[in-house]
C-alpha positions in Angstrom: 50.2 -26.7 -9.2 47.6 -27.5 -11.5 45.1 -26.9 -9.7 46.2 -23.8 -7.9 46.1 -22.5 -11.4 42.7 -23.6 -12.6 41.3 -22.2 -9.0 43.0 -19.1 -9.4 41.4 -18.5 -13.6 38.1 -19.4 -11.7 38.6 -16.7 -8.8 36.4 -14.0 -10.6 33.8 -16.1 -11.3 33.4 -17.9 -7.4 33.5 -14.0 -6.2 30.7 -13.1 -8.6 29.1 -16.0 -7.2 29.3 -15.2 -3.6 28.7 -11.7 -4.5 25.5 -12.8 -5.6 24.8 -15.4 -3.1 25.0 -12.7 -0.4 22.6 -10.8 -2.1 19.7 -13.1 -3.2 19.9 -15.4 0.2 19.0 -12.1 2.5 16.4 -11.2 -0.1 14.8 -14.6 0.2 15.1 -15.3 3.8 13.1 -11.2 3.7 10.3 -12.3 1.5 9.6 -15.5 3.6 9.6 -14.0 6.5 7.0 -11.0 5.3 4.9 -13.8 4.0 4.9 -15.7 7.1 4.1 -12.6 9.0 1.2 -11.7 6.7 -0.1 -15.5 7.5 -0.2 -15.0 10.6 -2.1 -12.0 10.7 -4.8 -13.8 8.2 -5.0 -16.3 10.8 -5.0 -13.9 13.7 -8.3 -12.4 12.1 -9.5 -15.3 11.1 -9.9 -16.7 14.6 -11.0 -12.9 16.0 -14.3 -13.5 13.6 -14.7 -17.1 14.7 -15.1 -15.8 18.5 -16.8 -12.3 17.7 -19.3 -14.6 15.6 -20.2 -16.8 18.3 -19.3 -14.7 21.7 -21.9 -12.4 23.0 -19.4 -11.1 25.5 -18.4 -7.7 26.5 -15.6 -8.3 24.8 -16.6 -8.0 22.1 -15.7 -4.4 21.0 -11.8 -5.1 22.0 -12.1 -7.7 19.3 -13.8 -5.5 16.9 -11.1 -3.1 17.4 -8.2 -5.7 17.3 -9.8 -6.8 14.1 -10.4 -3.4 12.3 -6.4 -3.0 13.2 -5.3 -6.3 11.6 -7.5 -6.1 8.3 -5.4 -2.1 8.5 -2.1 -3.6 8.7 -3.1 -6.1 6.2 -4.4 -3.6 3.7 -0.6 -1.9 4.1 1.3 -4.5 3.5 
C-alpha cells in the first residue's frame, strides 16, 4: 500500500514529465530531420558542381538549373 501511495504523491510530477516528453521528443526528431534534409541538399550540389566542372555535355544547362534551384532552396531554409 505503500507504494500505491508514494506513486500516487508522484502522479503530477510523471504527467509533467510525459507532458514534456511528448513535446521535446517531436521537436527533436523535427530538427534532425531538417538538418539531414539540408545535408543532403549540400551534398546533392556538391556533386552537381563536381560533374558540371568536369562534363562538357549538353547536359549541362539541366545541371545549371538543378543547381541554381538547390543553392534557392538552400538559401530558404
Amino acid at each position: 500500500m505503500e507504494f500505491f501511495d508514494w506513486l500516487n504523491g508522484y502522479a503530477g510530477l510523471f504527467s509533467l514529465l510525459a507532458v514534456l516528453a511528448a513535446i521535446i521528443v517531436p521537436y527533436s526528431i523535427y530538427r534532425r530531420q531538417r538538418k539531414d534534409e539540408i545535408q543532403s541538399i549540400k551534398d546533392e550540389l556538391e556533386a552537381i558542381e563536381e560533374i558540371t566542372r568536369f562534363s562538357i555535355s549538353s547536359s549541362e544547362r539541366e545541371h545549371n538549373i538543378r543547381k541554381f534551384l538547390l543553392e534557392k532552396r538552400l538559401k530558404h531554409k
